[in-house]
Structures are given as C-alpha cells and as structure tokens.
C-alpha positions as CSV (number, residue, x, y, z in Angstrom):
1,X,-2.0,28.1,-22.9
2,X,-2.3,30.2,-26.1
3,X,-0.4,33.1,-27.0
4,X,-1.9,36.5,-27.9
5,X,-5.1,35.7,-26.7
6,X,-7.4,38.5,-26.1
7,X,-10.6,38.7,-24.0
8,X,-13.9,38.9,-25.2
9,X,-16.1,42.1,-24.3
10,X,-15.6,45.5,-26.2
11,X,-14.0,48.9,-24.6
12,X,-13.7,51.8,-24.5
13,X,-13.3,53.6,-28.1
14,X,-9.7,53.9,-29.1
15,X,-8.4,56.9,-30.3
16,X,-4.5,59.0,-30.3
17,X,-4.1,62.8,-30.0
18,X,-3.8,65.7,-27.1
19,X,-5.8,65.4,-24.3
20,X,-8.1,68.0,-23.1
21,X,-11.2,67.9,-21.2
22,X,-12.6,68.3,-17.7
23,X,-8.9,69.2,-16.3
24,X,-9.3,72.8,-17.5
25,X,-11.1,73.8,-13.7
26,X,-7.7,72.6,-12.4
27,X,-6.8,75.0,-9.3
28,X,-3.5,76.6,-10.9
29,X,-2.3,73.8,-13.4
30,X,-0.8,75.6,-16.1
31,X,-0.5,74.5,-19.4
32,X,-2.1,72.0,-21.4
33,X,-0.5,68.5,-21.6
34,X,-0.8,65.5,-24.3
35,X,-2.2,62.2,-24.1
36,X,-4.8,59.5,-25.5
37,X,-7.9,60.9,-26.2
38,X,-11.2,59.5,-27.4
39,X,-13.4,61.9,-29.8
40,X,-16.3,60.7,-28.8
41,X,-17.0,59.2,-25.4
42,X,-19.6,57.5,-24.3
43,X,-22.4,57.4,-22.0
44,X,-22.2,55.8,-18.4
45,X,-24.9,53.9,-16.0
46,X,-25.0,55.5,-12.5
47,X,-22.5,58.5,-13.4
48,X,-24.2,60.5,-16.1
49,X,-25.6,63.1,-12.8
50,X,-22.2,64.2,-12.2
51,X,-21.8,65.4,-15.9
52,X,-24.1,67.9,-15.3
53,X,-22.1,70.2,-12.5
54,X,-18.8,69.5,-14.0
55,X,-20.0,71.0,-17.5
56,X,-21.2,74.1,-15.5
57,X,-17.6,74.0,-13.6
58,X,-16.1,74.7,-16.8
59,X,-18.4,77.4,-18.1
60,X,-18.0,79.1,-14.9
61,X,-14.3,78.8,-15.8
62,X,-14.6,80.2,-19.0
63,X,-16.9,82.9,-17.8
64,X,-14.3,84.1,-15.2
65,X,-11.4,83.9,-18.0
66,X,-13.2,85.9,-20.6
67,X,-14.0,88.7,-17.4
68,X,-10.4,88.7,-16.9
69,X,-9.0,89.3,-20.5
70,X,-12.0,91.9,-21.7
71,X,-13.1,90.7,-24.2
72,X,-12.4,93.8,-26.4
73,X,-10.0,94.0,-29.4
74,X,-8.3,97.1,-31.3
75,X,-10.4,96.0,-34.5
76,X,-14.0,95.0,-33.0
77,X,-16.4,97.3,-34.5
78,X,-18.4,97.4,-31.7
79,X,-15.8,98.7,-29.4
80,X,-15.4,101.8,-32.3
81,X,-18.8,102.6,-32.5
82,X,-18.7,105.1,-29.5
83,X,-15.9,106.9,-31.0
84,X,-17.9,107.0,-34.3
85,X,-21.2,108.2,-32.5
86,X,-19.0,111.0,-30.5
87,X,-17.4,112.5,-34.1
88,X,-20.7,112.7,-35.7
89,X,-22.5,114.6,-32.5
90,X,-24.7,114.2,-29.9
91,X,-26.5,111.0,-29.5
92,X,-30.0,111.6,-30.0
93,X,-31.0,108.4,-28.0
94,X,-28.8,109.6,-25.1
95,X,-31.6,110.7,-23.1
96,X,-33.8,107.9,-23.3
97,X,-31.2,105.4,-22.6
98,X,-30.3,107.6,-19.3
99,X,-34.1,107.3,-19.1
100,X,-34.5,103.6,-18.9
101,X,-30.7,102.8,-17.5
102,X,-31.0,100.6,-14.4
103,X,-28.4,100.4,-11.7
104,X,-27.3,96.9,-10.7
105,X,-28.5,95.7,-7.2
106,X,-25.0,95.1,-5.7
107,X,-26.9,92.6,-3.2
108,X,-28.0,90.9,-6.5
109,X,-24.6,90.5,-8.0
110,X,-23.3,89.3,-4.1
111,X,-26.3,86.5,-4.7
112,X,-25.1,85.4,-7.9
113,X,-21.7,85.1,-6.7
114,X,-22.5,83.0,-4.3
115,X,-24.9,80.3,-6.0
116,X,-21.6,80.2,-9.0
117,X,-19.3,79.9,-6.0
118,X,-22.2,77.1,-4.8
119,X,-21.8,75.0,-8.1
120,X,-18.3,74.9,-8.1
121,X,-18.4,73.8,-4.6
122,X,-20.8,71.5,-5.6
123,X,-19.3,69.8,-8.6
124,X,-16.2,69.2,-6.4
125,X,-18.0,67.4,-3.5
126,X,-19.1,65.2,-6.5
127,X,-15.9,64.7,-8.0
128,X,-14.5,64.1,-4.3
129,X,-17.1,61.7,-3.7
130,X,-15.6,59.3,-6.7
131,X,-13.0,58.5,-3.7
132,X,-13.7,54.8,-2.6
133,X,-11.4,55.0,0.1
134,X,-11.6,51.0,0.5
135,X,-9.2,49.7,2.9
136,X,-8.5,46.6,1.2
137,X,-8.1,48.1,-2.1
138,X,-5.5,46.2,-3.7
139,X,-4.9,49.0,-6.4
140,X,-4.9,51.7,-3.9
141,X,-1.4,53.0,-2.3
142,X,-1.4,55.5,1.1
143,X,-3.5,55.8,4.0
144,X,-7.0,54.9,3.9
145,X,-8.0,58.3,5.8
146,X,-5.3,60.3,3.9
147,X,-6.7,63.9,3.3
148,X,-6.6,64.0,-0.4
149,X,-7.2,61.3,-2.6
150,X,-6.1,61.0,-6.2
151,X,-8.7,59.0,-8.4
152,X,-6.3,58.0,-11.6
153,X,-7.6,56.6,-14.6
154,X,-4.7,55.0,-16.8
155,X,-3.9,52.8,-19.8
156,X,-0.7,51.0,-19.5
157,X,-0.3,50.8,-23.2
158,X,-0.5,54.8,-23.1
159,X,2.6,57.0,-23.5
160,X,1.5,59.5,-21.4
161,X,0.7,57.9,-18.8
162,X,4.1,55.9,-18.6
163,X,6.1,59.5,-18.3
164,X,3.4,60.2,-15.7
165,X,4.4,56.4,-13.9
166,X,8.4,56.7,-14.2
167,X,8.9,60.1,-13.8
168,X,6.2,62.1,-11.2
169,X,4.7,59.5,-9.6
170,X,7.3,58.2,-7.4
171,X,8.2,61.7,-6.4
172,X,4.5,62.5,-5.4
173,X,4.4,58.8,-3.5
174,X,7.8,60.1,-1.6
175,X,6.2,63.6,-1.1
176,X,2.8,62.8,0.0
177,X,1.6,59.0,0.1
178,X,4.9,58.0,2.2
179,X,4.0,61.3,4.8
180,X,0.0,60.7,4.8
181,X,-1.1,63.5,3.1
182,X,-2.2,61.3,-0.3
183,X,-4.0,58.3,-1.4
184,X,-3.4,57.3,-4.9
185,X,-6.7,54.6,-6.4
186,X,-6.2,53.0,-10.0
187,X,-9.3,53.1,-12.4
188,X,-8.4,51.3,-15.6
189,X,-9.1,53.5,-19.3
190,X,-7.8,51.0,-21.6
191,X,-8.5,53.4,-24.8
192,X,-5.5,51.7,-26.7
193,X,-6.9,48.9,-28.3
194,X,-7.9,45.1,-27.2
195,X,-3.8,44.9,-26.1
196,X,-4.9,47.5,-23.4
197,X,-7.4,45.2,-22.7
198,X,-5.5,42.5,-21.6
199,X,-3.1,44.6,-19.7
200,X,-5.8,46.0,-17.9
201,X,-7.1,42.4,-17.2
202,X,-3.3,41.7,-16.2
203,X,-3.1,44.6,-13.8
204,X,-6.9,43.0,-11.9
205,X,-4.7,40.1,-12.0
206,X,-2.1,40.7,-10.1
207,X,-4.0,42.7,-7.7
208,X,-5.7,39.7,-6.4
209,X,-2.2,38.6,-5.4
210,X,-1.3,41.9,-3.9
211,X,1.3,42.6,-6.7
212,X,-0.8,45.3,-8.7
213,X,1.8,48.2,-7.9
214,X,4.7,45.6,-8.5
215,X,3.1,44.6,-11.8
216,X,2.5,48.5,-13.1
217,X,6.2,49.3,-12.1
218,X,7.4,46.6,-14.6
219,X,4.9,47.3,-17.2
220,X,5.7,51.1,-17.6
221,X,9.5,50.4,-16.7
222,X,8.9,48.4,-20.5
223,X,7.3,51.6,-22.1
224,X,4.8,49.2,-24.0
225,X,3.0,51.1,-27.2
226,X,0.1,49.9,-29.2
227,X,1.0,47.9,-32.0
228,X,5.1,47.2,-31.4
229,X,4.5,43.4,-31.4
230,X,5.3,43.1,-27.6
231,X,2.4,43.4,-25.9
232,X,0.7,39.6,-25.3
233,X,-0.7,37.3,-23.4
234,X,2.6,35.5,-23.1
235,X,4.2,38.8,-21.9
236,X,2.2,38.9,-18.9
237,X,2.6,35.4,-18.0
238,X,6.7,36.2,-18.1
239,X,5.5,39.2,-15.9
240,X,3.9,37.1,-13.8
241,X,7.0,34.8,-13.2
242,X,9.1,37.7,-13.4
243,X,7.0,39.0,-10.0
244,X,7.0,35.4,-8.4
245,X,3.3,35.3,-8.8
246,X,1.1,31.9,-9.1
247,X,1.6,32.0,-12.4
248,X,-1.7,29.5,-13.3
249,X,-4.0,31.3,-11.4
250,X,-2.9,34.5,-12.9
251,X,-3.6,32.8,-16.1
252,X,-6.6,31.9,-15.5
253,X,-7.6,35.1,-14.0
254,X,-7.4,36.5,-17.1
255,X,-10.4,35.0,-19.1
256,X,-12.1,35.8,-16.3
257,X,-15.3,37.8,-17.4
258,X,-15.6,39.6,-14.4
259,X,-12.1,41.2,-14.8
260,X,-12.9,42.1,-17.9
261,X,-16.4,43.9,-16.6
262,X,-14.5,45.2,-13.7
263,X,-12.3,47.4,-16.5
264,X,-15.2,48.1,-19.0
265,X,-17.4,49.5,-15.5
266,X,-14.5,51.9,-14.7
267,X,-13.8,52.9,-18.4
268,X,-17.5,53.8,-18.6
269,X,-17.3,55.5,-15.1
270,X,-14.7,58.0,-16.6
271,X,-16.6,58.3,-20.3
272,X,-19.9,59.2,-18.1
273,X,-17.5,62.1,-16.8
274,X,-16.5,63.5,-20.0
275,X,-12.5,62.1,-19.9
276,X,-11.8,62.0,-22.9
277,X,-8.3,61.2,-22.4
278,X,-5.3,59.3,-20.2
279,X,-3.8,59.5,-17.8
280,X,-6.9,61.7,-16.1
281,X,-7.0,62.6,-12.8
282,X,-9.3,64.1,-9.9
283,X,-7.3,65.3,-6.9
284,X,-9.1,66.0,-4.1
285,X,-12.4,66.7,-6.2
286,X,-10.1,69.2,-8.6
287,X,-9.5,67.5,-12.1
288,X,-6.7,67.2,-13.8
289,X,-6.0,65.8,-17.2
290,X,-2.5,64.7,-19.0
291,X,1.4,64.0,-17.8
292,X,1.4,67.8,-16.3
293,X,4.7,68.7,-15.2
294,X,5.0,67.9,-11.3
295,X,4.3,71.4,-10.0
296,X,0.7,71.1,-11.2
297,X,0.4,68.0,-9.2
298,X,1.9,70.0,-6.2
299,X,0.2,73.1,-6.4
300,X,-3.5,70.6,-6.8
301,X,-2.3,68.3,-3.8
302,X,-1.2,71.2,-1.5
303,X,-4.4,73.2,-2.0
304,X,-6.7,70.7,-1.2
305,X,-4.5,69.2,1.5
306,X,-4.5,72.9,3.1
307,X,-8.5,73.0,2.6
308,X,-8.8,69.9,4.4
309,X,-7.2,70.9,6.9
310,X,-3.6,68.9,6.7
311,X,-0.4,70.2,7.8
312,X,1.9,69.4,4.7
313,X,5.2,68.0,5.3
C-alpha cells in the first residue's frame, strides 16, 4: 500500500470562484450563491442535445426579465427623442408611419406564447429525464418512485458543497426523502484537483459496500479543502476502517479504472450541460446551482412535488 497515490485518467478542469450557470431558470430561487466553477467546460458524448433547450430556457428567462423591468432609463437617448420631436413640431413622417403601422394579431402573440411556454416545458422533461431512478442505486437515498428527484453533482473536496452536506441536506432528507416526496442521486464533479479524484474514487468505493452515504457523512463532517495536506490515499483507508468496511477490497477498488471512468462519465455528463460549477443541482427537471439557502430548495421541491401531483407533508 502507498500513500498519496492518485489514479491515472484526467478530469474535469479545476477551477475556484462563484458559481453561476444553468440554475438561473430556477422556479423562485432567489439570489445567487458561491461555489467551484470551471471557466471553461467541456464537451460531452451522448448529452450535448440537451444543451440546446436549456440555452433557450435561459434566454426565455432573460427575455421575460428584461419585459418585466422596461428596459428604459432616465438617460437613454432614445427614450428622449419623442419629447425632442414634440418641442420642435409636428412630425412630418407621422402620417406615413400611421400609414404603414400594423396591428399585432393577438392570436399570433397567443401562438408564440405557447411554443416559449413549449420549450420551457420541453427543456424540463429533458432535464427530468437525467433521473435514473435505479433501484439498487447505491448512491441514491428515498423512494425509487418518489415524485421529485434531485440529480446532485458534488465534489467532496468543495466548500460549497460541504455547507450544502452539513447544513440543508439533512433537513431536506427529514422533510422530504424520510416522507416520500424526494429522491436524492449522487453524480460526482470532482473539479478540485486529482485529490477530488481519489475522493470521488473513494465515495464509488464505498458504494459497492453500501456505505456511500456513511462515507460522504464523514468526509464533509472533516470539511476537506484542496491542498491542506489531508486529503490521501491513506485518509480514505482510515475512513474505511473508521466505517467497518473491508478495508482491502476498498483498497483495491480504488485503482480500479472503471471507478475512475465511472467519475470522468458523470463529470462530462454535467460539462455537456453547461455546469460550470458545484454543488449543481436539477430538481425535478428545474436547475439549481450553488449552497442556496434552504428556502430555495423548498420552494423548487414543493412546486414540482405539487405539479406532480404529491400531497406534501
């Protein structure tokens, strides 16, 4: 056994800063939230049709906001100009603009509506559909047939997404996994670094000795960060013990390529979605990105629980 060995294989670019990205079309999340983010992610095998929708999710978004606030400001000089045009006198133009003006077919704006409305709809069936909903996930907490599922992608090296671990999670998990209303499925991001790596690796590990939850308790009960000289192979070998596991064949379970392409598949999975940053989240096919404060996790769980058709608790 060596110490501080890492696995072969690259990952997922590495990157620190505020996280922002596809969360934005969030159903009534407010505020943005920080975490790891990658400047420039890359592109994935499989995935890269659901970029498509959710880029047109957020336009829509944008669209809607701009409609909201005006768009107009005291200074603009094209919001003077009529006032300027009135002072100096009639507009000689007037009548041929009245001339050519066309009134708006309300049964073409009801159309348009409707196909945006479509997209959206659209892009969220996709998102939803990322949901593998496999009963013998080993990663995976609540009922298989739960009406919302949560799709997290996490780095256990990652600030964030420890505050997310120790301080929201377990209340969502009493809330909603422990009364049926929420599934919760891992998807490894390790942006920070080849440590991130192996404690991905680590996690795969212990899930094939149904300890994964067990195992990401302890590891964000340490608060690991990149770089403070605690984060090794020997570390997860004392987690091991620490969890009663079969400590050699969690050893050896972590030169195990396929881990190790098992983390890679699901970092690329998220990349080909434009997360850009962890933790990251799609609930219920509405994304989320960042440790948001536990009322934008309620608000998301309880709307799509209530489209779905659940009775919340």
């Amino acid at each position: 056994m060596s110490n501080d060995a890492e696995p072969s294989g690259s990952m997922a670019p590495r990157a620190d800063g505020a996280s922002s990205g596809a969360a934005d079309a969030s159903p009534r999340a407010e505020g943005a939230s920080s975490g790891t983010q990658d400047a420039s992610p890359g592109s994935g095998s499989g995935f890269g049709g659901l970029l498509a929708p959710v880029v047109v999710l957020l336009v829509v978004g944008a669209l809607a906001i701009a409609a909201m606030t005006g768009g107009s400001s005291d200074g603009d000089p094209d919001t003077a100009a009529p006032e300027v045009a009135a002072e100096a006198g009639e507009d000689p133009t007037a009548d041929i603009a009245e001339d050519l003006a066309v009134e708006e077919d309300p049964g073409q704006q009801q159309e348009a509506l409707a196909e945006e409305q479509q997209v959206q709809e659209d892009a969220r069936a996709q998102l939803a559909a990322l949901a593998t909903r496999e009963a013998d996930d080993p990663r995976a907490l609540g009922d298989v047939d739960a009406p919302v599922v949560m799709v997290e992608w996490a780095d256990f090296l990652c600030p964030f997404c420890g505050v997310f671990a120790r301080d929201t999670e377990p209340e969502l998990i009493e809330r909603y996994v422990e009364t049926g209303i929420l599934r919760i499925e891992w998807r490894d991001l390790p942006f920070q670094g080849e440590e991130a790596v192996l404690a991905a690796i680590g996690g795969q590990a212990a899930a094939e000795q149904d300890a994964f939850w067990a195992y990401h308790e302890v590891m964000f009960a340490a608060d690991l960060r990149r770089g403070d000289g605690r984060m090794s192979r020997e570390f997860l070998l004392e987690v091991a013990a620490e969890l009663d596991l079969d400590v050699e064949a969690f050893d050896a379970a972590l030169d195990d390529p396929a881990l190790t392409e098992q983390a890679q598949a699901e970092a690329v999975q998220a990349q080909s979605l434009g997360i850009t940053g962890t933790p990251a989240f799609i609930v219920g096919g509405y994304p989320l990105v960042g440790a948001q404060p536990l009322e934008a996790f309620v608000n998301v769980i309880e709307n799509a629980a209530i489209e779905a058709g659940a009775e919340l608790p």
